[in-house]
TIZALO-216761 format. One record per atom (N, C-alpha, C, O): residue in three letters; y negated, z negated, x. Coordinates in pm, whole numbers, plus 50000, padded with zeros to 5 digits. Atoms other than C-alpha are relative to their C-alpha. Example, Ala and Ser with C-alpha at 12.3 -4.5 7.8 and 13.67 -1.06 7.14 Angstrom:
ALA501195000050089;ALA504504922051230;ALA498805000050090;ALA498824993450194;SER501195000649918;SER501064928651367;SER498914992749923;SER497804991049974;
***
This chain:
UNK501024990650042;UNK750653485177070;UNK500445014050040;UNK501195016950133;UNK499594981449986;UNK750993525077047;UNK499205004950125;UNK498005002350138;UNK500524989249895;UNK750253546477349;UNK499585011149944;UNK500275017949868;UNK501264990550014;UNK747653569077306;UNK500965016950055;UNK501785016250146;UNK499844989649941;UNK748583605177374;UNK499145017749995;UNK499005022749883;UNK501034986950030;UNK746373640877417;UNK500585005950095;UNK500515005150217;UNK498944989149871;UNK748763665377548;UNK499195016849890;UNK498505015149789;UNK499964988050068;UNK748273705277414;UNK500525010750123;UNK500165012150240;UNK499774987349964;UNK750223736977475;UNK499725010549930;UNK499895010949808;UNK500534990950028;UNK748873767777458;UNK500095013950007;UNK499185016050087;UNK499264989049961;UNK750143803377477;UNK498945009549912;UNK498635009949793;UNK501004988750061;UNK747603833477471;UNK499975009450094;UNK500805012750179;UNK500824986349903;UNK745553860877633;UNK498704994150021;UNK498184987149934;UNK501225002049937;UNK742463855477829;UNK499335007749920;UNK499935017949887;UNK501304991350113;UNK739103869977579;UNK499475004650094;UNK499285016850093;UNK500774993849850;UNK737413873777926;UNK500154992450133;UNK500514980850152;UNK499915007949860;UNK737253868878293;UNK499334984750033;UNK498274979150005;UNK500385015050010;UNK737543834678399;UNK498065000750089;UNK497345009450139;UNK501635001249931;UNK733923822878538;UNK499844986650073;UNK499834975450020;UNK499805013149916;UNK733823799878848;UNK498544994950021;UNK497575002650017;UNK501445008049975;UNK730843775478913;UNK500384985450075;UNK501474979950061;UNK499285012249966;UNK730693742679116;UNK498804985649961;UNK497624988249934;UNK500375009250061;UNK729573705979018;UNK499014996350107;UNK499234999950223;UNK501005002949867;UNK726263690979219;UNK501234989150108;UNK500894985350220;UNK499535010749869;UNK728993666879412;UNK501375012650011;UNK502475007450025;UNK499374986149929;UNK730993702679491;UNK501125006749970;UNK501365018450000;UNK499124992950046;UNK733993705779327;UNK500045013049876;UNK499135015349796;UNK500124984450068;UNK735083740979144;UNK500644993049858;UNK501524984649839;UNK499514998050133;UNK735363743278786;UNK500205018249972;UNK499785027150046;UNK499914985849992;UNK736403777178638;UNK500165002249884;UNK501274997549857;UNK499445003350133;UNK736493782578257;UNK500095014849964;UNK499695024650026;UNK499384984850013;UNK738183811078030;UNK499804995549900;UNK499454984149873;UNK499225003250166;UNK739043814577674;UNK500875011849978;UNK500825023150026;UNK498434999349998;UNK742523820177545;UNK499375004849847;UNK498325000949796;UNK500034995850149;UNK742673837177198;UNK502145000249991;UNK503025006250051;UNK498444998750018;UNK746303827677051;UNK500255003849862;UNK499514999349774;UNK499634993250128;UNK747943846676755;UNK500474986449902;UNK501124977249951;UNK499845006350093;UNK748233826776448;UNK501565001249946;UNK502384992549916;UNK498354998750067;UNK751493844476326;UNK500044998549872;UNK499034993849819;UNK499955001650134;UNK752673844675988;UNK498985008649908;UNK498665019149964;UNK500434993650108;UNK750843858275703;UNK498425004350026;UNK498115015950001;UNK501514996449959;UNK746993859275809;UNK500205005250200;UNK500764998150285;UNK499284992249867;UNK747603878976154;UNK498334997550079;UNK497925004850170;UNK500965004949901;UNK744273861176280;UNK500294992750151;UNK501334990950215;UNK499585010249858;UNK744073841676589;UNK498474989850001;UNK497374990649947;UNK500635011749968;UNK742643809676721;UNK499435001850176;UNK499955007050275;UNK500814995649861;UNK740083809377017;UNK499614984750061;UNK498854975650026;UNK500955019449916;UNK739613776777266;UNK499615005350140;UNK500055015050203;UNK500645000649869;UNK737763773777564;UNK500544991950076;UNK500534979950048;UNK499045002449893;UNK739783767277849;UNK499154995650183;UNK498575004350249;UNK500595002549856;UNK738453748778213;UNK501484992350081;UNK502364985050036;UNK499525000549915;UNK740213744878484;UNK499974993050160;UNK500105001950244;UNK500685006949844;UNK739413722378839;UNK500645004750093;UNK501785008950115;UNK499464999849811;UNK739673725679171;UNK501175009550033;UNK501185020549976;UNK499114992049947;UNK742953739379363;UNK500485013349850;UNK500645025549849;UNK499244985750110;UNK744273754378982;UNK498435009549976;UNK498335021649954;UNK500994988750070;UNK740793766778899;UNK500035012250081;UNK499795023950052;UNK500264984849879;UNK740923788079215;UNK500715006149967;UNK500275017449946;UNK498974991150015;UNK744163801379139;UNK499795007249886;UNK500285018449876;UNK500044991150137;UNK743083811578779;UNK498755008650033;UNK498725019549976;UNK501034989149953;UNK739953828578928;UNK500285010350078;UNK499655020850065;UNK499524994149977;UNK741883843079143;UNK500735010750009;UNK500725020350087;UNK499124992450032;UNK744373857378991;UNK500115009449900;UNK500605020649909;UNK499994999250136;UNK743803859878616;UNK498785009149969;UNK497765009050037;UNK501484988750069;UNK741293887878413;UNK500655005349848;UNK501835006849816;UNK499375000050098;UNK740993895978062;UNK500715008349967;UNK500585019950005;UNK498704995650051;UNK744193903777876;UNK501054998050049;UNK502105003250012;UNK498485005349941;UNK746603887378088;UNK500154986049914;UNK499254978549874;UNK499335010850099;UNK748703861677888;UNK500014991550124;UNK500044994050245;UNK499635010849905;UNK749043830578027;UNK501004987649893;UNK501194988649772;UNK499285016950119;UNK751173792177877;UNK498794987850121;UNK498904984750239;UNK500195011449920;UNK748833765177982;UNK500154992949904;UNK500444995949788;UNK499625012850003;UNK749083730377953;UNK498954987950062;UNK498644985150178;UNK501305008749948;UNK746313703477928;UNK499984986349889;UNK500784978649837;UNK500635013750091;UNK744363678577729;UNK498945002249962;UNK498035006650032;UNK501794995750071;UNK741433681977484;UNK499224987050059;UNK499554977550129;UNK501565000649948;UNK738183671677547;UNK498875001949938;UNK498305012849936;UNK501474994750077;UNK735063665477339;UNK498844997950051;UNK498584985950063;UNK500825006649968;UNK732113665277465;UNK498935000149867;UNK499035008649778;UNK501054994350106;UNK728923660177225;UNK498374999450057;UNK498354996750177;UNK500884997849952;UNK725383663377284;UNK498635003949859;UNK498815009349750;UNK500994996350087;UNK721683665677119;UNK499465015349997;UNK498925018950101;UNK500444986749958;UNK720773704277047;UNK498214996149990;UNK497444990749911;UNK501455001749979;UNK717503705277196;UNK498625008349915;UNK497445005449932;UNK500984990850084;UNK715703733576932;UNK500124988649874;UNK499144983349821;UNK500315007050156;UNK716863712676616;UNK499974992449988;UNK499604988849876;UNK499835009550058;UNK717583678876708;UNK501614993849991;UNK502144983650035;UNK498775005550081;UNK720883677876544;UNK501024994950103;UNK500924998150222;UNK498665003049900;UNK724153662476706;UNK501005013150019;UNK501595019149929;UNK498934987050051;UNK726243691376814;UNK501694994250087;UNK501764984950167;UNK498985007049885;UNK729923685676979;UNK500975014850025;UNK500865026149977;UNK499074984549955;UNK732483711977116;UNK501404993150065;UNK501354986750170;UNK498865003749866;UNK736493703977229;UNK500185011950019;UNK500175021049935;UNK499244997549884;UNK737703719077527;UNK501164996350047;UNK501484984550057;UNK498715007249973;UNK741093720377643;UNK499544999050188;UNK498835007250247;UNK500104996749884;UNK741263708478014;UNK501055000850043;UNK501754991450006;UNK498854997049980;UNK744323724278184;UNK500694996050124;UNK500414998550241;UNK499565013149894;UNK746233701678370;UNK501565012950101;UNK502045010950212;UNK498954991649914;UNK749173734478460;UNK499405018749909;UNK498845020049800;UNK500034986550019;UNK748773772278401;UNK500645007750022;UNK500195014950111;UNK498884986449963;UNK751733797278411;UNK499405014249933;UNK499185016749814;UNK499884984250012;UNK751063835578446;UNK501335006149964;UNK502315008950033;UNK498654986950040;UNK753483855978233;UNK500325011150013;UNK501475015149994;UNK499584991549956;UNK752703886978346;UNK499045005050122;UNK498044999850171;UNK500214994949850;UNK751943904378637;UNK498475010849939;UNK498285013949821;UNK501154996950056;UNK748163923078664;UNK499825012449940;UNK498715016549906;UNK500194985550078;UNK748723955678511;UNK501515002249853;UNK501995012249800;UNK498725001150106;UNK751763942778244;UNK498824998749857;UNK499035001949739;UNK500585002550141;UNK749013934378009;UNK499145007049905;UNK498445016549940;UNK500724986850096;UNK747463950777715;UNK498614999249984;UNK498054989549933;UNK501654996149985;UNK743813964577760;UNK499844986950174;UNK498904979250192;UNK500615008349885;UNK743883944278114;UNK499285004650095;UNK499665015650137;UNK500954995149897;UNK741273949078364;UNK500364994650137;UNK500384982650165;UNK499325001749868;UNK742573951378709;UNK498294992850082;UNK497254999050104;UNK501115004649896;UNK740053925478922;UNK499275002550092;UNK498104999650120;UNK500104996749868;UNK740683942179234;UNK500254988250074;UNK499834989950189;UNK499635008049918;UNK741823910779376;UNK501475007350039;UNK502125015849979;UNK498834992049908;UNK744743917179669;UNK501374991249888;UNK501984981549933;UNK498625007750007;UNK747743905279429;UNK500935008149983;UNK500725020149962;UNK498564987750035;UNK751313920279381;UNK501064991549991;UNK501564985150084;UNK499215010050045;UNK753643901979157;UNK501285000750111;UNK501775011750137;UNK498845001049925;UNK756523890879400;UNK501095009749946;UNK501225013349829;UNK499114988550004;UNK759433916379474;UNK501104990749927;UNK501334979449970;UNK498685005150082;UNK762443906679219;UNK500795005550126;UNK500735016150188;UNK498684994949935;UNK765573901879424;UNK500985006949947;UNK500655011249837;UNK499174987350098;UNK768463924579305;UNK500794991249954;UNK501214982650031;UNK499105010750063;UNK770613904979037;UNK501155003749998;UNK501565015149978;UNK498704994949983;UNK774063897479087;UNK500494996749874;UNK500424986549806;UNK498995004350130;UNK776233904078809;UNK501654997349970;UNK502465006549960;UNK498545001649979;UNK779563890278792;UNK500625003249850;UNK500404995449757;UNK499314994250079;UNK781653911078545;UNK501314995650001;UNK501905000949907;UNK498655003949988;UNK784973896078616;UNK500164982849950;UNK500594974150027;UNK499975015650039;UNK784803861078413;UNK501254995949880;UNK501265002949779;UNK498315001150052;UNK788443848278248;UNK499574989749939;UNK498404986749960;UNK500575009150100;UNK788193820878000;UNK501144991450020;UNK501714987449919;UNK499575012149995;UNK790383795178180;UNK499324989350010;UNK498164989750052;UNK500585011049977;UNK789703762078177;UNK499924996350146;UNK500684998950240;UNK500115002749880;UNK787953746178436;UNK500494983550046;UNK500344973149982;UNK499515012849976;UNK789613719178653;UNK499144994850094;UNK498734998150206;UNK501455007049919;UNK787083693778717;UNK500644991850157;UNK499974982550203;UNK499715006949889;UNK789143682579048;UNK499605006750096;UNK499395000350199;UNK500504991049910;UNK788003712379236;UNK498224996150020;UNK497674997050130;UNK501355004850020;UNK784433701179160;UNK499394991150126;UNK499894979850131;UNK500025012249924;UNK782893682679457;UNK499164987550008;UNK499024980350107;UNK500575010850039;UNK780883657779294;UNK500254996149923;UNK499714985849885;
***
């Protein structure tokens, strides 16, 4: 039988600051939404609602505010439910994000709103560049594995 799979990657900008809240048995949730460019010919974009748990949610509350890009990495999520004015069945997916990489640092991004949280993207070490590279072959006996 086939294995089931619900993976999604996602590459955007935060629409607005994430928003932390916690569950009656205590753990943190923290949810955002990601607006990602469509590309190609209609220069729209696509908007999902993004949550986050525990240790990562902190870090995206933390860190993250809108207009910083992020790549996460999760799994959808539907929930559905009765709307209580009409009746009707309504449902909504959610991605839930199982990793979250920050692409840029808090003032790289366009229209970003500085949090005021204490961060400061780590100091780049100075890169070494080796300019002197010869195009012999290499002899794999020197190798020590």
């Amino acid at each position: 039988m086939a294995k089931s799979i619900n993976q999604v990657i996602l590459m955007g900008r935060l629409t607005r600051d994430p928003e932390q809240r916690t569950t009656t048995t205590g753990k943190l949730i923290v949810s955002f939404s990601l607006a990602v460019d469509r590309g190609g010919q209609d220069d729209g974009a696509d908007f999902f609602d993004v949550t986050a748990w525990e240790k990562l949610g902190e870090l995206v509350a933390k860190y993250l505010s809108k207009g910083r890009r992020v790549l996460v990495q999760g799994r959808l999520r539907q929930d559905s439910w009765d709307d209580k004015e009409t009746g009707k069945k309504r449902s909504k997916i959610e991605v839930t994000a199982t990793d979250v990489t920050f692409l840029d640092g808090p003032s790289d991004g366009a229209g970003a709103s500085q949090s005021g949280a204490a961060y400061s993207a780590p100091k780049k070490s100075e890169d070494v560049v080796i300019e002197d590279i010869d195009d012999k072959p290499i002899d794999l006996s020197e190798i020590p594995f």
